[in-house]
The first five atom37 places (N, CA, C, CB, O) and aatype in JSON, in Angstrom:
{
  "aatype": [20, 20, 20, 20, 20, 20, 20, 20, 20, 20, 20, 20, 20, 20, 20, 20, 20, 20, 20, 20, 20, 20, 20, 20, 20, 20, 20, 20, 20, 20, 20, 20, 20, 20, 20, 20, 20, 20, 20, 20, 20, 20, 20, 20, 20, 20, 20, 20, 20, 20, 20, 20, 20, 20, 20, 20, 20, 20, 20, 20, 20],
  "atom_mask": [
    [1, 1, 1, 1, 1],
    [1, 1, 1, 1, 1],
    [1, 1, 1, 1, 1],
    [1, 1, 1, 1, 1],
    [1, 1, 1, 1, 1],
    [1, 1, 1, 1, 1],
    [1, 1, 1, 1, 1],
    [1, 1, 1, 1, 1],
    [1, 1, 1, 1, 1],
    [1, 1, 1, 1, 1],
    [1, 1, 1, 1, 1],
    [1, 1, 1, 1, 1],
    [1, 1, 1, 1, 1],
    [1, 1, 1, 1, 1],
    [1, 1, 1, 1, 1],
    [1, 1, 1, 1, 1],
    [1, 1, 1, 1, 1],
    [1, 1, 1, 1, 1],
    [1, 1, 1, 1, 1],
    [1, 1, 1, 1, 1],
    [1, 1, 1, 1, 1],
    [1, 1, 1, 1, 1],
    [1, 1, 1, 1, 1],
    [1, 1, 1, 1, 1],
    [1, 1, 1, 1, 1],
    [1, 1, 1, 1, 1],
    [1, 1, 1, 1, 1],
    [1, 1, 1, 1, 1],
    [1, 1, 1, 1, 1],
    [1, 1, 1, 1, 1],
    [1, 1, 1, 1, 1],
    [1, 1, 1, 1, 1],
    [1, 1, 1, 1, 1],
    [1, 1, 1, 1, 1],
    [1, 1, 1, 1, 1],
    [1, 1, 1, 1, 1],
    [1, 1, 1, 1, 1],
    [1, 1, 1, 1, 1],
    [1, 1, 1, 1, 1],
    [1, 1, 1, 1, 1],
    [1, 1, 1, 1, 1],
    [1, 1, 1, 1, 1],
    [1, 1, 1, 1, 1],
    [1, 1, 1, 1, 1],
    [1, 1, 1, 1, 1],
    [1, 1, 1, 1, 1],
    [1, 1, 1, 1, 1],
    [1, 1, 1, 1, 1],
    [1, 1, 1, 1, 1],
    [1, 1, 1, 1, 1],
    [1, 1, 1, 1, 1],
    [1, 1, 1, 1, 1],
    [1, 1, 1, 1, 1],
    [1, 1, 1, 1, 1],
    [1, 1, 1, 1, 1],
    [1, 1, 1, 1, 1],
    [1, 1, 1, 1, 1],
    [1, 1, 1, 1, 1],
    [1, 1, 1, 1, 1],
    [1, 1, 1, 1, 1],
    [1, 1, 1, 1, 1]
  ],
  "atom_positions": [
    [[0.84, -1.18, 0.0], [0.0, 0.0, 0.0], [0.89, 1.25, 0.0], [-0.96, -0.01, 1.22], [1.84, 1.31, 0.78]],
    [[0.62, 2.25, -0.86], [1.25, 3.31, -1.08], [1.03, 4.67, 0.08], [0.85, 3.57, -2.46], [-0.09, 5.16, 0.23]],
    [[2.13, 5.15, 0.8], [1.86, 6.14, 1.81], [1.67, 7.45, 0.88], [3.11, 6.25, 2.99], [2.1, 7.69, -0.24]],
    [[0.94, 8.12, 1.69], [0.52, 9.19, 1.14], [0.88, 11.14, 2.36], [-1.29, 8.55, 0.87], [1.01, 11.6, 3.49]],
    [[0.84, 11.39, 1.26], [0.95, 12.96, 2.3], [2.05, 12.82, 3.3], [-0.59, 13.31, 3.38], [1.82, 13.25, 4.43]],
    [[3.41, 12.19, 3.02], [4.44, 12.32, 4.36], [4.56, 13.74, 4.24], [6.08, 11.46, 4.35], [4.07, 14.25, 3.23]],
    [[5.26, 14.64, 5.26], [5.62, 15.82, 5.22], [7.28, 15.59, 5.52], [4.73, 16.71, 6.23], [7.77, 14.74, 6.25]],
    [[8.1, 16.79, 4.6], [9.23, 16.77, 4.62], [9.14, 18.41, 4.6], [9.95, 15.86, 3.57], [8.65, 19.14, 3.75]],
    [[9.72, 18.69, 5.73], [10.16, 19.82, 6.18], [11.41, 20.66, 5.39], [10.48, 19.47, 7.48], [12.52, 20.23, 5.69]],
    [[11.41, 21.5, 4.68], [12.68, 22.56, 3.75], [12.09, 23.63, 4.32], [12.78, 22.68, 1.76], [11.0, 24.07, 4.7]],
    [[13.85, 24.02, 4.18], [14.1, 25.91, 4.58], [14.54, 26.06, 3.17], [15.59, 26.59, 6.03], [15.35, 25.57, 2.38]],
    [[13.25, 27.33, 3.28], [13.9, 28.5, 1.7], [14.48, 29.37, 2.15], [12.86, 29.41, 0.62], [14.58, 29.55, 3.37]],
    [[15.14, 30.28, 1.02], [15.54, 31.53, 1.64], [14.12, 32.39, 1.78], [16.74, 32.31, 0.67], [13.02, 31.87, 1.97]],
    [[14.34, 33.69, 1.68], [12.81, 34.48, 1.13], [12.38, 34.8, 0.48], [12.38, 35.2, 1.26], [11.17, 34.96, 0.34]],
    [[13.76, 35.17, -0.63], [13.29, 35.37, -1.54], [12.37, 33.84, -2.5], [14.45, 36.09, -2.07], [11.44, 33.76, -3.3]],
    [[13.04, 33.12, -2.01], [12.93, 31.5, -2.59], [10.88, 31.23, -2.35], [14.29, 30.02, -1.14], [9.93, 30.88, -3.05]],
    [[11.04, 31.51, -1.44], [9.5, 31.65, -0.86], [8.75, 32.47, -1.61], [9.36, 32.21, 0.55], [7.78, 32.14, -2.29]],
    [[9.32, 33.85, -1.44], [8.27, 34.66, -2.71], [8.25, 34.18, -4.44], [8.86, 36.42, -2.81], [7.22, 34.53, -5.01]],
    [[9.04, 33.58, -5.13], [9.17, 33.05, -5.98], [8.23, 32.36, -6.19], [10.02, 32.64, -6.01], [7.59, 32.51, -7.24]],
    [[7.85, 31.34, -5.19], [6.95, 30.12, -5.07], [5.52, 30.67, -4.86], [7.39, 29.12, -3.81], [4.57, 30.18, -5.48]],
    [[5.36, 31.68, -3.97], [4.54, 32.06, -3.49], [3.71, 33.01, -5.13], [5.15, 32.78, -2.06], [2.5, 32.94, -5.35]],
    [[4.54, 33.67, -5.91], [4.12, 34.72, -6.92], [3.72, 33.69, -7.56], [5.1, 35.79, -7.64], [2.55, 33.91, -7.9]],
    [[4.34, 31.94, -8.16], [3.88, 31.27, -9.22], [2.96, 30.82, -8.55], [4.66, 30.38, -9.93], [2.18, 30.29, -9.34]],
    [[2.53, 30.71, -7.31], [1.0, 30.06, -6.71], [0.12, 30.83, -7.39], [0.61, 30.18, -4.97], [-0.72, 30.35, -8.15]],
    [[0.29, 32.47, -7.1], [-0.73, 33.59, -7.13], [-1.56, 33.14, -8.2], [-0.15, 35.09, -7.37], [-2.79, 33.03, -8.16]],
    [[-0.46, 32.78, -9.58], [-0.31, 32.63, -11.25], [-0.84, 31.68, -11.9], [0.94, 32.48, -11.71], [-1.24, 31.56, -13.06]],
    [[-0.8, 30.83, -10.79], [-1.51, 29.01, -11.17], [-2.67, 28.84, -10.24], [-0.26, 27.43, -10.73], [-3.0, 29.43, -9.21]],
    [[-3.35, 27.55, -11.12], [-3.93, 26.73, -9.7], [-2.96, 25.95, -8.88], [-5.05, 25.6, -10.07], [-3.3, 25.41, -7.83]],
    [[-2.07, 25.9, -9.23], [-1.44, 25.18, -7.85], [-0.81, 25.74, -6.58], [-0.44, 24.44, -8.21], [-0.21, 26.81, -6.56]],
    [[-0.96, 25.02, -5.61], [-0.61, 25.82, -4.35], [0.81, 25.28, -4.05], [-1.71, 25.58, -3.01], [1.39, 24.22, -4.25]],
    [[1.17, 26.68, -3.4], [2.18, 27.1, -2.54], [3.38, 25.66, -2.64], [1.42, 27.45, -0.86], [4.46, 25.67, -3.23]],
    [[2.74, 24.49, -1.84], [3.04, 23.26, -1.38], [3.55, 22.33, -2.86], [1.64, 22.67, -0.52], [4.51, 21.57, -2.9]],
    [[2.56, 22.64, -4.03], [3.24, 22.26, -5.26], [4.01, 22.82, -6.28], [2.59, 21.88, -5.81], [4.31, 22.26, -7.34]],
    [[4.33, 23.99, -5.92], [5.4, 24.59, -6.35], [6.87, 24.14, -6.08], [5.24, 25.72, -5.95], [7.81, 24.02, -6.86]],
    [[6.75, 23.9, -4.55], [7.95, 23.46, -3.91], [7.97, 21.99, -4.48], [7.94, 23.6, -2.22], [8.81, 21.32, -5.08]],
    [[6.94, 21.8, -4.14], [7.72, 20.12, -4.79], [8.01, 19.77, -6.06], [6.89, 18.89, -4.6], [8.61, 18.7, -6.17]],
    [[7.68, 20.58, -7.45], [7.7, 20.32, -8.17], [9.07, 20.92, -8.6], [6.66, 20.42, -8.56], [9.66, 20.73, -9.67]],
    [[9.44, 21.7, -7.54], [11.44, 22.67, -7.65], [11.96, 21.29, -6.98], [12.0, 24.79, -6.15], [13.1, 21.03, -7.35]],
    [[11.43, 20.38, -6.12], [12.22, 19.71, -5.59], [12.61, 18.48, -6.41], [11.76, 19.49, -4.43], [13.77, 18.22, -6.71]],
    [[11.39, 17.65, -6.81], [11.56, 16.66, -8.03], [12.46, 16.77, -9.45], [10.27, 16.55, -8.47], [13.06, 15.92, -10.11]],
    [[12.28, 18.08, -9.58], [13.07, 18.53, -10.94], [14.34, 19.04, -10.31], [12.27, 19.81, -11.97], [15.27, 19.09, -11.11]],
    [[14.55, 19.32, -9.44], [16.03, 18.94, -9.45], [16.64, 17.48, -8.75], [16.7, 20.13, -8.7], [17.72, 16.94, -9.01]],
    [[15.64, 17.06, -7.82], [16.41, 15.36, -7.98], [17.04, 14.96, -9.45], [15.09, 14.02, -7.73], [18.22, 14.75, -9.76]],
    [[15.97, 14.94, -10.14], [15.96, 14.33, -11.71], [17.42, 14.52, -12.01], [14.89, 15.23, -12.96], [18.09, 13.59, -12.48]],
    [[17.94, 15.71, -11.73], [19.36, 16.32, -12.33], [20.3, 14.84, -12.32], [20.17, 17.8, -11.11], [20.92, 14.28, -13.23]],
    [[20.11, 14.51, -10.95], [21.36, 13.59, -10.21], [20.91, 12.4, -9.94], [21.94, 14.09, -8.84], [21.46, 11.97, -8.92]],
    [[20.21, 11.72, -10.36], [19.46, 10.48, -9.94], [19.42, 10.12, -11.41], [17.9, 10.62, -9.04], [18.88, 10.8, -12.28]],
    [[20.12, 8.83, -11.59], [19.9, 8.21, -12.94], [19.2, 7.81, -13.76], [20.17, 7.61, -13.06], [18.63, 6.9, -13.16]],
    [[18.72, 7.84, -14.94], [17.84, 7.53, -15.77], [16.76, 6.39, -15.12], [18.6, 7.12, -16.99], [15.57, 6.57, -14.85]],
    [[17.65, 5.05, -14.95], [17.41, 3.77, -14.63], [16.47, 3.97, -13.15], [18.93, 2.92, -14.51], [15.34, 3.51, -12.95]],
    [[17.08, 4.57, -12.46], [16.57, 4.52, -10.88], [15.18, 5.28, -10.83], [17.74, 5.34, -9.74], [14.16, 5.11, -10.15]],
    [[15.63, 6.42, -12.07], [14.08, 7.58, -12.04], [13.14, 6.73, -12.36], [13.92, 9.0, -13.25], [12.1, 6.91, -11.73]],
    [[13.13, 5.66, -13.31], [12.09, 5.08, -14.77], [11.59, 3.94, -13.15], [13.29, 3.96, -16.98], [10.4, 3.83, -12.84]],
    [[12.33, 3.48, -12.6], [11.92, 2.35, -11.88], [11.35, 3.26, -10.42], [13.32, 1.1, -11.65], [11.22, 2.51, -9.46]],
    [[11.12, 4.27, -10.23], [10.66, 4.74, -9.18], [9.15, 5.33, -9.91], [11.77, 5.8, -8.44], [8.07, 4.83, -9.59]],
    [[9.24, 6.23, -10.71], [7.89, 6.56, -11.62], [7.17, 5.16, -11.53], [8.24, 7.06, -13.42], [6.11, 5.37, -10.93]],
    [[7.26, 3.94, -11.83], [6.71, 2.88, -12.19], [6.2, 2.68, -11.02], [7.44, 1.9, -12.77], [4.98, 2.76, -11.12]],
    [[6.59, 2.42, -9.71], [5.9, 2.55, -8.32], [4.8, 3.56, -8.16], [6.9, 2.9, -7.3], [3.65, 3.22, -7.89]],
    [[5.14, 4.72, -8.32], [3.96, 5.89, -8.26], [3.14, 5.99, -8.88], [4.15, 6.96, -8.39], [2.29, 6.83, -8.59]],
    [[2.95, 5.01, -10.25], [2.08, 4.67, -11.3], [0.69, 3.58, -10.41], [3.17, 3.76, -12.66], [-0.54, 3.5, -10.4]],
    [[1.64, 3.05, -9.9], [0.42, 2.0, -9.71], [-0.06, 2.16, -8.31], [0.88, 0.38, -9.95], [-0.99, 1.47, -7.89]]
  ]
}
């Protein structure tokens, strides 16, 4: 069974926050998916092809 909603606690700077906070204003997405979606896209950077494709495949199902 797949966990859902863990919370992982990050420090931004402030400006880092207003950044996130102006593309909330801009989108429907909130605050909370901004950050994660800065956080995932830069895993991607450093996490290998192989390891990404076989972790997506978990979150699929």
């Amino acid at each position: 069974m797949q966990r859902m909603n863990e919370n992982i606690n990050v420090r931004v700077r402030q400006a880092e926050r207003e950044l996130f906070e102006a593309a909330a204003k801009r989108s429907r997405r909130k605050l909370s998916d901004w950050v994660r979606i800065t956080l995932v896209d830069s895993a991607k950077v450093v996490v290998p092809e192989a390891d990404i494709a076989t972790i997506e495949e978990r979150l699929v199902r």
